[in-house]
C-alpha positions as CSV (number, residue, x, y, z in Angstrom):
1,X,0.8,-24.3,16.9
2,X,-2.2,-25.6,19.1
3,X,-3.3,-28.0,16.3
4,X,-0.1,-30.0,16.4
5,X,-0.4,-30.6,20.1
6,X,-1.1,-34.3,21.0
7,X,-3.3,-33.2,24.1
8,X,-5.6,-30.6,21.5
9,X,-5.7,-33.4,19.6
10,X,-6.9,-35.8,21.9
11,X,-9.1,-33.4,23.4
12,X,-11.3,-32.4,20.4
13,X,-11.4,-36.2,19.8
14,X,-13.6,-36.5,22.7
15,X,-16.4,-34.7,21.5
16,X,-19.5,-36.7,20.0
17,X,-19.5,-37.9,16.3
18,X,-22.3,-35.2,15.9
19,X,-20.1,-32.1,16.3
20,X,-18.9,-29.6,13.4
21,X,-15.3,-28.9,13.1
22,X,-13.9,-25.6,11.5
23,X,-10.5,-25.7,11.8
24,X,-8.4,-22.4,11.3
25,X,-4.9,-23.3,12.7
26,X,-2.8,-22.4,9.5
27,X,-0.4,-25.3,9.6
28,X,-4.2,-26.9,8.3
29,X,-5.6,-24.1,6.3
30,X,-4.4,-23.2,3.2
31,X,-3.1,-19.7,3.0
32,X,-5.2,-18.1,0.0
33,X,-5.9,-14.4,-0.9
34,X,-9.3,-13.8,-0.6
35,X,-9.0,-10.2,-2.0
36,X,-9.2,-11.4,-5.3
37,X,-10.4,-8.2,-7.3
38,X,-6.8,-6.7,-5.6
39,X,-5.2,-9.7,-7.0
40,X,-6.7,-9.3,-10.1
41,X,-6.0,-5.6,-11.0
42,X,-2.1,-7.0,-9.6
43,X,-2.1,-9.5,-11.9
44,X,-3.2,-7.2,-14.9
45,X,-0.2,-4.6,-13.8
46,X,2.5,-7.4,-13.9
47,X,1.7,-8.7,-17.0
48,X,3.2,-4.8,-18.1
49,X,5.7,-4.5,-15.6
50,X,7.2,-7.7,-13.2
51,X,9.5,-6.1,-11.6
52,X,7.5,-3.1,-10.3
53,X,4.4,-4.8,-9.6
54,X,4.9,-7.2,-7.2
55,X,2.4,-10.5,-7.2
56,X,1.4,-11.1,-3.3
57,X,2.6,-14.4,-2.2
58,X,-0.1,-17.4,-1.3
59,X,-1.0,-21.0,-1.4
60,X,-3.3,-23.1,-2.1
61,X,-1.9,-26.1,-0.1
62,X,-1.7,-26.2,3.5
63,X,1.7,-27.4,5.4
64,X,-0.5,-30.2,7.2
65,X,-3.3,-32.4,6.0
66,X,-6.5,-32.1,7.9
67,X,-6.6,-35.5,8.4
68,X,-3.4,-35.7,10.5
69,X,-5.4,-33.0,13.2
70,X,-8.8,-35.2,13.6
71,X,-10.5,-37.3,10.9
72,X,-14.2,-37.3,10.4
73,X,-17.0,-35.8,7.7
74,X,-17.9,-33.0,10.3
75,X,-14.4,-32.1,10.6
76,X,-13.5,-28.9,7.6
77,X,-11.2,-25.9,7.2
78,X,-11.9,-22.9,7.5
79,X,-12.9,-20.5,4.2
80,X,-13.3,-17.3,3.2
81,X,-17.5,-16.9,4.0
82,X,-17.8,-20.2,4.8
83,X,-21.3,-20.0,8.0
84,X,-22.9,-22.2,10.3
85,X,-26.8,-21.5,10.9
86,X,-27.8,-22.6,14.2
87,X,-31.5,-21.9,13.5
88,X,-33.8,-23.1,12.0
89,X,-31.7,-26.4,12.2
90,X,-27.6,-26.7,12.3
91,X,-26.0,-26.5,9.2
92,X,-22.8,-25.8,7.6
93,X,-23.1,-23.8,4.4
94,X,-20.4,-23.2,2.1
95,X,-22.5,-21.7,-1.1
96,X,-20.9,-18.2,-1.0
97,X,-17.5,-19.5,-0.4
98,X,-15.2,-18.4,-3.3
99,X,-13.1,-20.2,-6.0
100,X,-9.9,-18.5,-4.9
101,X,-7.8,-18.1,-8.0
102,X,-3.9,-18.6,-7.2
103,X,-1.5,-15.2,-8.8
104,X,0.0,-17.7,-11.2
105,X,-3.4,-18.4,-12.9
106,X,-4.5,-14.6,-12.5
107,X,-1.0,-13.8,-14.2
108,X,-1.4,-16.3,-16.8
109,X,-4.9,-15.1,-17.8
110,X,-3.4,-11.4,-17.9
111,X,-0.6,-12.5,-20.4
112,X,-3.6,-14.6,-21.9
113,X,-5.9,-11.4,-22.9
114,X,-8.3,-13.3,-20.9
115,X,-8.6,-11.7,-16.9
116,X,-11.6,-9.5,-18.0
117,X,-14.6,-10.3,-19.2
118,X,-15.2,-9.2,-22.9
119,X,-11.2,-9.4,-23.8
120,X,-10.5,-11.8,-26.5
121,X,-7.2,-13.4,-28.5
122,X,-7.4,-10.1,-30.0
123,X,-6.8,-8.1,-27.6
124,X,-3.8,-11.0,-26.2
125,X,-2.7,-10.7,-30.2
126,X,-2.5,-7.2,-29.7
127,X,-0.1,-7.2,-26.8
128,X,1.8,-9.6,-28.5
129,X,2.8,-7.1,-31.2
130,X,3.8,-4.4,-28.6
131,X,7.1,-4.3,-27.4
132,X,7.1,-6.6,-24.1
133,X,8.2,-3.9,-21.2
134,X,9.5,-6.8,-19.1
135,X,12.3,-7.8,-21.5
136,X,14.0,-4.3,-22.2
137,X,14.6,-4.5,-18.1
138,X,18.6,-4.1,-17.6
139,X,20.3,-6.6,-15.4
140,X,21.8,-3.8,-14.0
141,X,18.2,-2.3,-12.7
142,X,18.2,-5.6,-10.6
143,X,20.9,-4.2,-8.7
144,X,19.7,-0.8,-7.8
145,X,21.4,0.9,-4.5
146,X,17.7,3.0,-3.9
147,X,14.4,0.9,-4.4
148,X,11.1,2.6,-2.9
149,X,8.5,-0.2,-1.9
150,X,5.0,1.1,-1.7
151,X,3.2,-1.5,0.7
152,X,0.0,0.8,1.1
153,X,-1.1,3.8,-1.3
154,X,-4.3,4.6,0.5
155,X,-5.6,7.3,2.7
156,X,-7.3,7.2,5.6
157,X,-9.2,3.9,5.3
158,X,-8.4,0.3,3.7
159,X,-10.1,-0.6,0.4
160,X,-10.5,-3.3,-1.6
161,X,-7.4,-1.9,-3.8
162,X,-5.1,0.0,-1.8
163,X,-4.3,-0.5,2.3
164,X,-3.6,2.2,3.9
165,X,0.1,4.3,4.3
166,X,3.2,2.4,4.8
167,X,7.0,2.4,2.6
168,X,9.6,0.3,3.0
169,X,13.7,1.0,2.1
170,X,15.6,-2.1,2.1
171,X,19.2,-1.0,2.2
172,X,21.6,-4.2,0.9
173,X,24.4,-5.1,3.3
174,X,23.1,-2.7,6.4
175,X,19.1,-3.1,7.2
176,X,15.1,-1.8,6.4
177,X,13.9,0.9,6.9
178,X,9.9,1.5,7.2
179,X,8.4,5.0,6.2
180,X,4.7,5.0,8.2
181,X,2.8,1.7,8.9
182,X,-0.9,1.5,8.8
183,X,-3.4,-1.1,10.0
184,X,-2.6,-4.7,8.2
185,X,1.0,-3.4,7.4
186,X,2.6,-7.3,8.4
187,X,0.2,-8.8,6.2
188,X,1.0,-7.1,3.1
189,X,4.7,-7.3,3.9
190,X,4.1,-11.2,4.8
191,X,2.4,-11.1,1.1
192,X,5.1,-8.7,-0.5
193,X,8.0,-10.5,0.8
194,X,7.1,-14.1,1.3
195,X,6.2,-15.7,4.3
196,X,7.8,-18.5,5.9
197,X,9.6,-18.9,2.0
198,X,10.7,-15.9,0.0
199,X,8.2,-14.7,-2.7
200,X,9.3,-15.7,-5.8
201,X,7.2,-12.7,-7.9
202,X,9.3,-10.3,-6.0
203,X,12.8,-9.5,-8.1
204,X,13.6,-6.3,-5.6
205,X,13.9,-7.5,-2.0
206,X,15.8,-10.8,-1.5
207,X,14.5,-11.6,1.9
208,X,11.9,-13.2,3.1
209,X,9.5,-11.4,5.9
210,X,11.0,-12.8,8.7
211,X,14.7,-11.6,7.5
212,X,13.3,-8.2,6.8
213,X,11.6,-8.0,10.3
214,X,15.3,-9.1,11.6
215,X,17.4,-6.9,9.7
216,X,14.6,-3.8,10.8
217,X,16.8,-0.4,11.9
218,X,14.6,2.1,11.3
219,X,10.9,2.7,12.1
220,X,9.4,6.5,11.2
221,X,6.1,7.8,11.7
222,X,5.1,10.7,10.4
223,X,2.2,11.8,12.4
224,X,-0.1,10.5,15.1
225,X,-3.7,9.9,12.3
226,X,-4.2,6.0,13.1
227,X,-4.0,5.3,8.9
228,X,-0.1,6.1,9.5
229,X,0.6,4.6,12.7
230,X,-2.2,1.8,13.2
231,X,0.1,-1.4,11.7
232,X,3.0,-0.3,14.6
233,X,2.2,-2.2,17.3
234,X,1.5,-5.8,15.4
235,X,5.1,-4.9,13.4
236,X,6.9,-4.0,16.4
237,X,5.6,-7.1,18.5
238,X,7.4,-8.9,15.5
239,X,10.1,-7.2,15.7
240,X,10.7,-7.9,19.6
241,X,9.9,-11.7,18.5
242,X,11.8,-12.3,15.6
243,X,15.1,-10.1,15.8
244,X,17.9,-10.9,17.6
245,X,17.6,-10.4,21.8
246,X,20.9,-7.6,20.6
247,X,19.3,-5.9,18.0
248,X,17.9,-2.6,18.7
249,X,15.4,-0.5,16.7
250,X,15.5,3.4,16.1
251,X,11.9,4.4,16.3
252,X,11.6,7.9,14.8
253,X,8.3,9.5,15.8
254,X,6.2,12.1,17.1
255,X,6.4,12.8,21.3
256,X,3.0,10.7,21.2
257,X,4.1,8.1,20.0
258,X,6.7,6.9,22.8
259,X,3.4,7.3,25.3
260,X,1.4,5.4,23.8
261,X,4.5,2.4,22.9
262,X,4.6,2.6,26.5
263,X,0.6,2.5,27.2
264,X,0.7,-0.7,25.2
265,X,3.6,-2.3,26.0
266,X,2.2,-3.2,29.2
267,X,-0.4,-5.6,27.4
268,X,1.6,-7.1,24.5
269,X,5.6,-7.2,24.3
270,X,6.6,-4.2,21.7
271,X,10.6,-5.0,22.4
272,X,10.5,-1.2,24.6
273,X,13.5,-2.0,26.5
274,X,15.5,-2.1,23.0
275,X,14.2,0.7,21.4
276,X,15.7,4.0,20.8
277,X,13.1,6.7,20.4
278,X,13.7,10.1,19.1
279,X,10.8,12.8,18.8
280,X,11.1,14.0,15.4
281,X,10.9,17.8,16.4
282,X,14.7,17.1,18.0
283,X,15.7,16.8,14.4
284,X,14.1,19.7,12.6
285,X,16.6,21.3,10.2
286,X,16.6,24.5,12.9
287,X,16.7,22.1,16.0
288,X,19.7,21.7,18.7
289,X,19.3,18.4,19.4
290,X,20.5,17.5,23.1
291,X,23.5,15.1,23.8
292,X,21.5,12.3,24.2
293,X,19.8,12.6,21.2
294,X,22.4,13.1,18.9
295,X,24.0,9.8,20.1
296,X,20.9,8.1,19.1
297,X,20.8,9.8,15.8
298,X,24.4,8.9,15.2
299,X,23.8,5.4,16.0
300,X,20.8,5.3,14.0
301,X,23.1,6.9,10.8
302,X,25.3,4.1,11.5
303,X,23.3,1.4,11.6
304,X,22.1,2.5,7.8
305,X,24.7,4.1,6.0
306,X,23.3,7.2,6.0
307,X,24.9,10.8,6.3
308,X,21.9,12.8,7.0
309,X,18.7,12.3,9.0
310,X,16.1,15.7,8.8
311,X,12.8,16.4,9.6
312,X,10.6,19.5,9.4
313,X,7.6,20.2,10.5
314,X,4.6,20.1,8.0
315,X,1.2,21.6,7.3
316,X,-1.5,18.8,8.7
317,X,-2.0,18.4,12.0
318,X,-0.4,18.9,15.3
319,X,3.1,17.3,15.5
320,X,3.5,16.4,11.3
321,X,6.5,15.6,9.5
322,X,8.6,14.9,6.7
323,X,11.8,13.4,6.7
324,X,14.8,13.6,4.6
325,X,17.6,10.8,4.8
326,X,20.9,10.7,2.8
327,X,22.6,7.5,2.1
328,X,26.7,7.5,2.0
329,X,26.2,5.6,-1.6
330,X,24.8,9.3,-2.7
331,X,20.9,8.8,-3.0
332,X,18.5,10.8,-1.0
333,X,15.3,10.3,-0.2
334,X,12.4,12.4,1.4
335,X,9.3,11.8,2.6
336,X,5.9,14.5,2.6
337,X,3.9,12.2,5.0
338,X,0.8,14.0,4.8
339,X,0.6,17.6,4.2
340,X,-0.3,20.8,2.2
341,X,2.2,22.4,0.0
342,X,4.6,24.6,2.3
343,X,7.5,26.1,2.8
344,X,9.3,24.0,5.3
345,X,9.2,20.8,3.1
346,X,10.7,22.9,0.2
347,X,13.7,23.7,2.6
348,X,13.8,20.2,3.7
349,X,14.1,19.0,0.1
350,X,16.7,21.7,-1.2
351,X,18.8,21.0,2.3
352,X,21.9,19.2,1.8
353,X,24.3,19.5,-1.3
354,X,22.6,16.3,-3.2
355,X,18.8,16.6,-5.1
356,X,16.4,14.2,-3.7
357,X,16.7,11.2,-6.0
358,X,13.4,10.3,-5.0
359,X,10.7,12.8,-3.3
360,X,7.4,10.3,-2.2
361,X,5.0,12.7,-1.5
362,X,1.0,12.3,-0.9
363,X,-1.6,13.8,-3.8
364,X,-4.7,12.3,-1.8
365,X,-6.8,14.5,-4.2
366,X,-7.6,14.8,-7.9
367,X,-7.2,18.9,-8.5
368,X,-11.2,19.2,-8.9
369,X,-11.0,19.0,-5.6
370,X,-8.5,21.4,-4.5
371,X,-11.2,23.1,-1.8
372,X,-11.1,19.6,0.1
373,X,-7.6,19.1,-0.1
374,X,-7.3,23.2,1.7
375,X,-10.3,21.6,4.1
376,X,-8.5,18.4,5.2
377,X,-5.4,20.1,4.8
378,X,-4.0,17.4,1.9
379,X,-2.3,18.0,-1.5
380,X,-3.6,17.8,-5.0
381,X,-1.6,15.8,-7.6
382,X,-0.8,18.9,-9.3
383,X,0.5,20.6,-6.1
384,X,2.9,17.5,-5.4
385,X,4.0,18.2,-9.0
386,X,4.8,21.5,-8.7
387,X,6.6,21.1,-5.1
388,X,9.2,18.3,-6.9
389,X,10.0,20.7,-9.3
390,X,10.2,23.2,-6.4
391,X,13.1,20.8,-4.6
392,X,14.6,19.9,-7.8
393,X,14.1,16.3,-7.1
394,X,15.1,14.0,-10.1
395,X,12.1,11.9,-9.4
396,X,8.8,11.8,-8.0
397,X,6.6,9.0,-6.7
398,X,2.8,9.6,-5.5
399,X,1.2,8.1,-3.1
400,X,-1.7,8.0,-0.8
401,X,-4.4,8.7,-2.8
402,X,-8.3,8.8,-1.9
403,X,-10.0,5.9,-1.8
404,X,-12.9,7.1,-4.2
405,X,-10.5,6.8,-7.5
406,X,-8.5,4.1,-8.8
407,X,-7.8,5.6,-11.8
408,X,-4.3,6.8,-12.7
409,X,-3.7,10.7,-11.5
410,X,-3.4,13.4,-14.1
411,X,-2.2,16.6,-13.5
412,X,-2.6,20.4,-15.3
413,X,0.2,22.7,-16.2
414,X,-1.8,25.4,-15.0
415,X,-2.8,24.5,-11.6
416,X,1.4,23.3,-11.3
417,X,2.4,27.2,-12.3
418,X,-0.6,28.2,-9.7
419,X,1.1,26.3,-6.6
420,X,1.8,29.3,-3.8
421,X,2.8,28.5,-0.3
422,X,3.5,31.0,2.3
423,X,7.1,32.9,2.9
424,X,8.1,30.9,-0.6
425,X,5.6,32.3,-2.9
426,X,4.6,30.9,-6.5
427,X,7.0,27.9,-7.5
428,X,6.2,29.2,-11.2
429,X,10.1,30.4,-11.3
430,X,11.2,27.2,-10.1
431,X,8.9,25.5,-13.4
432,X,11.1,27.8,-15.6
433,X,14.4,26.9,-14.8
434,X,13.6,23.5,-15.7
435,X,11.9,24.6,-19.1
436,X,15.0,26.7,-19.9
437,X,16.3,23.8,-21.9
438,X,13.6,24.7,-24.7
439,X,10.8,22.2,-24.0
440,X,7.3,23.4,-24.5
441,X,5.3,25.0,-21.8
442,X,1.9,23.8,-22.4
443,X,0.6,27.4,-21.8
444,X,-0.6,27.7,-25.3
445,X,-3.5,26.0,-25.2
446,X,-5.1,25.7,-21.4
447,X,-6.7,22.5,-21.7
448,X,-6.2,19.2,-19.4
449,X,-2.7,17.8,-20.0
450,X,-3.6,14.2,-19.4
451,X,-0.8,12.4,-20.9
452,X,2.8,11.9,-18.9
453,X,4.2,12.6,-22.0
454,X,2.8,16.0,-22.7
455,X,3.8,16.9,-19.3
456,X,7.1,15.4,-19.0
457,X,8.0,18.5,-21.7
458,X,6.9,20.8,-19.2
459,X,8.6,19.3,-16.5
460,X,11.9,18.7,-18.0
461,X,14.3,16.2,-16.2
462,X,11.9,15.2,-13.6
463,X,10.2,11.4,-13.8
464,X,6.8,11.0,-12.3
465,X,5.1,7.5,-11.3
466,X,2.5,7.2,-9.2
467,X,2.4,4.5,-6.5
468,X,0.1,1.3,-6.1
469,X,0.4,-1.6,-3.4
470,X,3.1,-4.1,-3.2
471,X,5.1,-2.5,-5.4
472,X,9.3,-1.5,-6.4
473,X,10.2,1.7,-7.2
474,X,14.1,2.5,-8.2
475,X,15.2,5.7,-10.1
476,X,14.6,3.4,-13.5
477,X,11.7,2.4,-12.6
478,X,10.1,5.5,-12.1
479,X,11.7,6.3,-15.4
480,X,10.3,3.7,-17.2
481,X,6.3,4.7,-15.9
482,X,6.1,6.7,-18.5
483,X,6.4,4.2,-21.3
484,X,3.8,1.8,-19.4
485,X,1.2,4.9,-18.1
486,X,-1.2,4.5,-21.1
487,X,-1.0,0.4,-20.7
488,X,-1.5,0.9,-17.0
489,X,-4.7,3.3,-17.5
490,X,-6.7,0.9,-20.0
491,X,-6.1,-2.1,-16.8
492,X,-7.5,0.4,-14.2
493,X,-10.5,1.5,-17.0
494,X,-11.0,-2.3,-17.5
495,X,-11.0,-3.1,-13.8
496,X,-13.9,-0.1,-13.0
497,X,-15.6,-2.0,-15.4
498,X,-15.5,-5.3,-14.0
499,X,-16.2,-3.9,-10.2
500,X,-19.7,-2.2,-12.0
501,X,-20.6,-5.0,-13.1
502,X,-20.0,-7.2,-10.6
503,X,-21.8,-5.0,-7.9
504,X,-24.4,-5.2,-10.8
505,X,-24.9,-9.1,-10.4
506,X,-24.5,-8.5,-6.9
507,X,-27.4,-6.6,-6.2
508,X,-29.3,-8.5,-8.6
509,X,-28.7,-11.9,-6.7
510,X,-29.2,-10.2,-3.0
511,X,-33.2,-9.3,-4.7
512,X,-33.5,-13.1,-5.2
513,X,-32.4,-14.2,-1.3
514,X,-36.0,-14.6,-0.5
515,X,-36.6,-17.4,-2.9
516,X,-33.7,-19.5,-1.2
517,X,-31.2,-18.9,1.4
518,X,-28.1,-20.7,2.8
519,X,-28.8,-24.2,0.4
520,X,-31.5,-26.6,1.4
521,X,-32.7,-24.8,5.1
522,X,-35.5,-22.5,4.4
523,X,-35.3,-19.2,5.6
524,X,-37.1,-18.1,9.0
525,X,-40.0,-15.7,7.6
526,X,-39.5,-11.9,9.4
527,X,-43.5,-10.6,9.7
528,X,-41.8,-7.4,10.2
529,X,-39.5,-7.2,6.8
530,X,-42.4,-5.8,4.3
531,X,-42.6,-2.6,6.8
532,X,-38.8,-2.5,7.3
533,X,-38.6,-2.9,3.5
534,X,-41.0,0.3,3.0
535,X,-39.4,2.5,5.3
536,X,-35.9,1.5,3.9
537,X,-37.3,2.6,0.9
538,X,-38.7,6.1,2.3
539,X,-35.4,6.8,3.1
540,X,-32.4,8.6,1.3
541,X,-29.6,5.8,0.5
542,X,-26.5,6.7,1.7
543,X,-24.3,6.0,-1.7
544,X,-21.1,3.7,-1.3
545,X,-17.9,5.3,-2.2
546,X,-17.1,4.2,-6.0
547,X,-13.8,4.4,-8.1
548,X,-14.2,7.5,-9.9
549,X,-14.0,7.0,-13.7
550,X,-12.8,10.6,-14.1
């Protein structure tokens, strides 16, 4: 980088002894993770289950000292809120810059009992009695031929929990795969994978970001809504700088999507000229794809071991998919992208003579608030439910929930036997097949099934997990949810805890900033903020999204 260049070096010398230095080259900054409530709640969902929840990768060193860029006491690296105030006078204030806490100290309070406030050696004494999930993992699980990697499990927007959409597939001995990729989609990987070394906390993926950006085949975007596509550009840039000048990159995609590669390959290299783009209504399960096309397809299938690549078009917007694809080892995978319950995703997942072994499919809404997901043209978690049951999928894994809850979804037997979609009609016959083995029906007493295991009666043979960033999903896996679902609802009830009262203190400490601000400078009296205070006041507050305890 620029830092390690003698003539920067030299250069920045030159300026007077006076000067402030804030450094951000990161061979001199040390690579921490500032989202430390993320880390946290990941820390709290390891301690249950390693191998699924993956710890994201950082350090607390830097590769270089600071010393060998330029020496000096004005000379500092860069932090996480770390300001200079020009006025009243020039200083450099580093009071709200955070203790970052590494993942090994967040796991080890997790294992400790101690990562909330209020837990004790009780409730570590506790855990200790339980059976420990992690050591009842087969060695065999390690070796899985299908593992789903959620990198993003939020909708439309970022939040301190969840990113937004984006999957990967890493396929051993042939390539990746990546299912959607919103904004910030190379820094999770980066902090999934391991970047420059291989992250150690991740027992699913054995390579490191830069192997899995070389060993890319596959890029698919479901539909053209920027939390599904926005992280594309940044990833395929990688892509055209990391991967062999000979590898070339199926990109499977709306029309849209190759205009606007092309619009922006004229201000930043996206590797174009080695891309093979096919427009994901050529490959609808009633298509006739021309020559051309089926070339590219057939090299794609190649490149990946796989025997089938479908689409069909889905019930969001203009030009939304889902995808199907069929490995020659026998798993299957398919892929909702975002959409209502409807018939041509049922077809999708019944096409072929294999069930999906894994059906990912959106439930962005809790089933209260099944007029929104009609209005934004989204599925509830009990809809997703009832349309794996609907394509006989062995298992299903959730995924892009709203941003408003963190708790864990629940669904109702009843509003599963109530799922209609057009030209199919109810999937209430489909529910009864796989209840013909004798398991209970729940219909007996019509309250709120909110335990998996209650429902995993009803459902029969089909596991259920839902999703959560930087994580590993194989077949066991999913199976295995079950057994950690109730551990994995007290962290996310514990968590909405912490956050409440930590916006709490928050708000508390932001009414004592006019006693003292930024350390020793005293703050520039506003004549005007008494009046802007009362009119604030005057006004309705526009309320902040909150995770939903419900």
């Amino acid at each position: 980088g620029v830092a390690t260049d003698k003539r920067y070096r030299d250069w920045a010398a030159r300026f007077p002894k006076h000067v402030q230095h804030i450094v951000s080259a990161p061979e001199l900054v040390a690579d921490g993770n500032a989202f430390q409530r993320h880390l946290r709640i990941q820390a709290a969902m390891t301690a249950i289950d390693a191998q699924t929840y993956v710890l994201p990768q950082s350090s607390h060193v830097p590769d270089l000292s600071l010393g060998s860029f330029l020496e000096g006491a004005n000379v500092v690296a860069a932090q996480s809120q770390l300001r200079y105030e020009v006025e009243p006078r020039p200083l450099l204030v580093t009071d709200d810059v955070p203790l970052l806490k590494t993942p090994e100290d967040m796991l080890a309070s997790a294992k400790l009992g101690t990562l909330y406030t209020g837990e004790s050696s009780a409730s570590s004494a506790a855990a200790e009695d339980e059976p420990a999930v992690n050591q009842d993992i087969a060695e065999s699980d390690m070796a899985e031929p299908l593992v789903v990697c959620p990198i993003g499990t939020g909708s439309s927007v970022p939040s301190i929990y969840r990113n937004v959409s984006a999957n990967i597939v890493d396929i051993p001995s042939y390539g990746g795969m990546v299912l959607d990729c919103g904004e910030s989609t190379v820094s999770q990987l980066k902090r999934f994978l391991g970047h420059p070394t291989r992250n150690e906390h991740n027992r699913r993926i054995p390579k490191t970001y830069t192997q899995f950006i070389q060993s890319l085949r596959l890029l698919y975007i479901s539909h053209m809504h920027a939390d599904h596509h926005l992280g594309a550009i940044q990833l395929l840039h990688e892509w055209a700088r990391l991967a062999p000048s000979t590898n070339r990159l199926t990109v499977l995609a709306p029309a849209r999507f190759l205009s606007w590669l092309r619009d922006f390959s004229g201000v930043q290299d996206v590797g174009l000229q080695r891309i093979d783009f096919i427009n994901c209504h050529d490959l609808r399960l009633d298509a006739s794809p021309a020559g051309h096309v089926r070339r590219r397809v057939d090299a794609a299938k190649r490149s990946l071991g796989l025997t089938d690549m479908v689409t069909c078009s889905v019930v969001h917007c203009p030009w939304a998919y889902g995808v199907s694809l069929t490995h020659a080892s026998g798993w299957r995978v398919v892929y909702s992208g975002d959409t209502r319950p409807c018939t041509n995703l049922v077809a999708l997942g019944r096409h072929g003579t294999c069930r999906p072994t894994v059906l990912l499919h959106e439930a962005t809404h809790s089933d209260d608030l099944l007029e929104d997901a009609i209005a934004k043209r989204h599925t509830t978690v009990s809809e997703a439910v009832a349309m794996a049951v609907a394509m006989r999928a062995e298992n299903l894994l959730l995924t892009h929930f709203s941003q408003r809850c963190l708790t864990l979804p629940k669904w109702d037997p009843k509003n599963v036997r109530a799922v209609s979609v057009p030209r199919f009609g109810a999937l209430v016959p489909a529910i009864s097949a796989a209840t013909a083995n004798g398991s209970g029906d729940g219909s007996g007493d019509g309250e709120m099934v909110s335990e998996y295991e209650d429902m995993q009666q009803i459902l029969g043979p089909l596991n259920i997990a839902a999703a959560f960033d930087l994580s590993a999903y194989s077949p066991a896996d999913i199976a295995r949810y079950r057994r950690n679902s109730a551990s994995l609802r007290q962290v996310m009830r514990k968590e909405i805890s912490a956050l409440a009262a930590e916006e709490a203190e928050s708000t508390a400490n932001s009414d004592d900033e006019d006693d003292s601000h930024g350390g020793d400078a005293p703050k520039k009296p506003n004549p005007n903020q008494k009046k802007q205070k009362q009119k604030r006041q005057k006004q309705p507050t526009k309320q902040t999204a909150k995770p939903n305890p419900k």
